[in-house]
C-alpha positions as CSV (number, residue, x, y, z in Angstrom):
1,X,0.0,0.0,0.0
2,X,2.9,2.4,0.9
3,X,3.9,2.2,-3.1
4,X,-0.2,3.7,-3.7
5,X,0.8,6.0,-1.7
6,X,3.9,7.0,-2.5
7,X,2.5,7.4,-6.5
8,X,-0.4,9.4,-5.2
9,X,1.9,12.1,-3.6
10,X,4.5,11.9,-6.6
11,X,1.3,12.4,-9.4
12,X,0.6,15.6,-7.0
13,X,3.8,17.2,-7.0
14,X,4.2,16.7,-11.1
15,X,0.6,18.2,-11.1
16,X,1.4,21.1,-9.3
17,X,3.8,22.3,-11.8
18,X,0.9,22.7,-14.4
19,X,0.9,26.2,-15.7
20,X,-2.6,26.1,-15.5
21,X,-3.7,27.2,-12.2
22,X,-6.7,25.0,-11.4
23,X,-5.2,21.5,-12.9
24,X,-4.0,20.8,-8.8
25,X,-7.6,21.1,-7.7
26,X,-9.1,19.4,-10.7
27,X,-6.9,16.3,-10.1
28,X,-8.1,16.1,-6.4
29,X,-11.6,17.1,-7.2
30,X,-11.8,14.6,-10.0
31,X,-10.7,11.9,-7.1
32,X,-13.3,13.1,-4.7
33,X,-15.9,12.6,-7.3
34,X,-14.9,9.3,-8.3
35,X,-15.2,8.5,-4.7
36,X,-18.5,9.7,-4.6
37,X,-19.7,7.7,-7.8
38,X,-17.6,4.4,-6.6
39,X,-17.0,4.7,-2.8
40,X,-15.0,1.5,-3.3
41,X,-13.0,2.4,-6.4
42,X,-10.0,0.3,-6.6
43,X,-6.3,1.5,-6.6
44,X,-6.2,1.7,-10.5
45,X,-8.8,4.3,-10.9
46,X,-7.8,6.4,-8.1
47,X,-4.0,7.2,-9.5
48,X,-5.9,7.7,-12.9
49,X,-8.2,10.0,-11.5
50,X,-5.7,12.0,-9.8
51,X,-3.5,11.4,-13.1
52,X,-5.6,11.6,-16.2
53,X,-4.7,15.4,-16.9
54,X,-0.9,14.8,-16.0
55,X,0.1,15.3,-19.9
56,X,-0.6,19.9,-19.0
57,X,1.8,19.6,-16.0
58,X,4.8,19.1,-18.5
59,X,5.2,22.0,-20.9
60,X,7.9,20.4,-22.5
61,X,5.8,17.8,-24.1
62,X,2.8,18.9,-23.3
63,X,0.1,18.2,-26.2
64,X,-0.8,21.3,-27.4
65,X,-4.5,22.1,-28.7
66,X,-3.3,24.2,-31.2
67,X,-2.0,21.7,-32.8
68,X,-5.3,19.9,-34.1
69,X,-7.7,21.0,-36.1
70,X,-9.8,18.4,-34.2
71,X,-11.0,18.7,-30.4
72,X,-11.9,15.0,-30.1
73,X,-7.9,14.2,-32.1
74,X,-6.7,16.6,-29.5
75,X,-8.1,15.0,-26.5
76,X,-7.0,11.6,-27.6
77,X,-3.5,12.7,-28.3
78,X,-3.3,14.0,-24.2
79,X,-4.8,11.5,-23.5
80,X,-2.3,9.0,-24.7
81,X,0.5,11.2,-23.5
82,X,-0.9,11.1,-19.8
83,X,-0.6,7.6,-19.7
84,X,2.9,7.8,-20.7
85,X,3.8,10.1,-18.7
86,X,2.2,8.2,-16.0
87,X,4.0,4.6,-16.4
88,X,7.5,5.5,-15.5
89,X,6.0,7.0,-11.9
90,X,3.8,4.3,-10.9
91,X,7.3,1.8,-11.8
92,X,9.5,4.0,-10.1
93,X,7.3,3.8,-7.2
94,X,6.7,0.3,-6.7
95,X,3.3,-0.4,-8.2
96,X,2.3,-3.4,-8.9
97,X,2.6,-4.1,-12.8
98,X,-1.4,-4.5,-13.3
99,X,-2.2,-1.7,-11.5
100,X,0.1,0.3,-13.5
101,X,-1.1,-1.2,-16.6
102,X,-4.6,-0.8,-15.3
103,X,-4.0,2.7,-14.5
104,X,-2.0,3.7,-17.8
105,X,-5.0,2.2,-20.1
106,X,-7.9,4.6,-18.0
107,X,-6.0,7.2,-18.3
108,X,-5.9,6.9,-22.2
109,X,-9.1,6.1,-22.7
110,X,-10.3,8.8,-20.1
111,X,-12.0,11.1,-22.9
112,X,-14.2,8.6,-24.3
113,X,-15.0,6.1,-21.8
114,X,-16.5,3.3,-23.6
115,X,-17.3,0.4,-20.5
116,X,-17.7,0.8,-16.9
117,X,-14.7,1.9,-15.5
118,X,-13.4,4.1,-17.9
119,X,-17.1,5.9,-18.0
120,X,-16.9,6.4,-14.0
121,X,-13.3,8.4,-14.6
122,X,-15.0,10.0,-17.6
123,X,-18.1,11.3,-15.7
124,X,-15.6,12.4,-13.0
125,X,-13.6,14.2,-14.6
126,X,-16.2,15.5,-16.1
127,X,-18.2,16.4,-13.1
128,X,-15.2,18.0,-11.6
129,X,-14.8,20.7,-14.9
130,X,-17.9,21.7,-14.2
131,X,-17.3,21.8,-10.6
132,X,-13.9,23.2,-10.3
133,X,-12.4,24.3,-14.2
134,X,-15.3,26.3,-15.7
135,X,-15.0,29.5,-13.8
136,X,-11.2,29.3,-14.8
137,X,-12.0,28.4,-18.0
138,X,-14.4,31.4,-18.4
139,X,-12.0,34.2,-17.2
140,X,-9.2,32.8,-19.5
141,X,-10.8,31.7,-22.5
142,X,-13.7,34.4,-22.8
143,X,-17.6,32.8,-23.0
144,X,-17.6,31.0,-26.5
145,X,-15.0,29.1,-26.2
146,X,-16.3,28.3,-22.5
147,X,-19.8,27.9,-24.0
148,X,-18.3,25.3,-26.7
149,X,-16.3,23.4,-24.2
150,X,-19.4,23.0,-21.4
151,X,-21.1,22.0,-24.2
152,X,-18.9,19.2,-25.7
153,X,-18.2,18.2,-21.7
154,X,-22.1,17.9,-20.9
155,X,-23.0,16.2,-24.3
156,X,-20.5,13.2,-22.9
157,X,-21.8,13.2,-19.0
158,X,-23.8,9.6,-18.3
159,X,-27.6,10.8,-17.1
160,X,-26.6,10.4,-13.3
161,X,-23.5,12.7,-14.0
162,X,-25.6,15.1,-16.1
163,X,-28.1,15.2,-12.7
164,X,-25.2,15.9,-10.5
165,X,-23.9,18.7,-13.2
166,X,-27.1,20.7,-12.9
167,X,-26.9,20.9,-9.1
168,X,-23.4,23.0,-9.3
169,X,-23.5,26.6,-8.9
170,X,-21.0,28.9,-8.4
171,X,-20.2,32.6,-6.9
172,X,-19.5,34.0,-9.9
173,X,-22.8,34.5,-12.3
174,X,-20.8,34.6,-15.7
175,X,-20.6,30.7,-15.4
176,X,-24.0,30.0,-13.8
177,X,-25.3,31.5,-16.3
178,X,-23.2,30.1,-19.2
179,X,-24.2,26.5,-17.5
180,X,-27.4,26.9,-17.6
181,X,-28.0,27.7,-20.9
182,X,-25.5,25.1,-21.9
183,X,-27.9,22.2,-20.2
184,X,-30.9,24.1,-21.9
185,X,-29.9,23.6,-25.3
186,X,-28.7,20.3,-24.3
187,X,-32.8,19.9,-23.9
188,X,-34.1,22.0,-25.8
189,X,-31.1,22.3,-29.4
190,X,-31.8,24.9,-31.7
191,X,-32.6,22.7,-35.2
192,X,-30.9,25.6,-37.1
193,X,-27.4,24.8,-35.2
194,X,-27.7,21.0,-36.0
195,X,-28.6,21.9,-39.5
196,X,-25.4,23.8,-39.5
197,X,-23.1,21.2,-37.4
């Protein structure tokens, strides 16, 4: 257990050095959440969840959205680097080869999910950009590109996550606001804008 341990507090410290200021509290938060989806999530899934956004803590090889022309290519691509970025920790640590392997493959398939355990880090991390990232987001990217990444976020949240998601509120009304009508036209989409999409 100490080597769990050990690789939780190591994952930390690389996460802190993220130039983005709220990736330290997203990694914890997306934890907590997981916890609160599976209170008996196994070892595997709680280094992924504290480690599936390790790929922005390393500006050297950091995968860089401008890069793509495509969001979903993008997210793959940091993705994949996360979970090699990951491996060499978790061995250096002493964790046991299948969790590390186990952690290494949620980790790269964190954006899409696809069967149970990879959908409960999904809806977490998910969850927790709602909870923790979006205000961020807002004040740095301006409310388009805030309102297009909510959107593509929500669109991807299971119907229990989506339920949690419309529960979060926070000081700030910009993002309330931008949240709100984000789940709206989740409900209610504008047939002109799918026409257009």
């Amino acid at each position: 257990m100490r080597s769990i341990e050990r690789a939780k507090q190591k994952i930390r410290l690389v996460v802190r050095g993220s130039q983005v200021p709220e990736d330290s509290r997203h990694a914890d938060n997306t934890l907590e959440w997981l916890l609160r989806l599976e209170p008996h999530a196994d070892d595997a899934l709680q280094l992924a969840a504290l480690a599936h956004d390790i790929d922005r803590a390393i500006e050297e090889t950091k995968v860089k959205r401008a890069d793509f022309d495509n969001y979903d290519t993008f997210k793959a691509a940091h993705a994949r680097n996360g979970a090699e970025i990951l491996r060499p920790i978790l061995t250096e640590c002493g964790v046991e080869r299948l969790i590390v392997d186990e952690a290494c493959r949620l980790v790269e398939v964190h954006e899409v999910g696809g069967e149970f355990r990879s959908d409960l880090l999904k809806d977490a991390d998910s969850i927790s950009y709602f909870d923790v990232n979006l205000p961020f987001y807002y004040r740095r990217e301006g409310w388009n590109e805030a309102k297009r990444r909510s959107s593509w976020g929500y669109r991807r949240l299971s119907p229990k996550a989506k339920e949690i998601v419309k529960h979060i509120v926070h000081e700030e009304e910009a993002p309330v606001r931008l949240l709100r009508e984000v789940i709206q036209e989740s409900v209610n989409p504008d047939p002109i804008k799918i026409i257009k999409a």
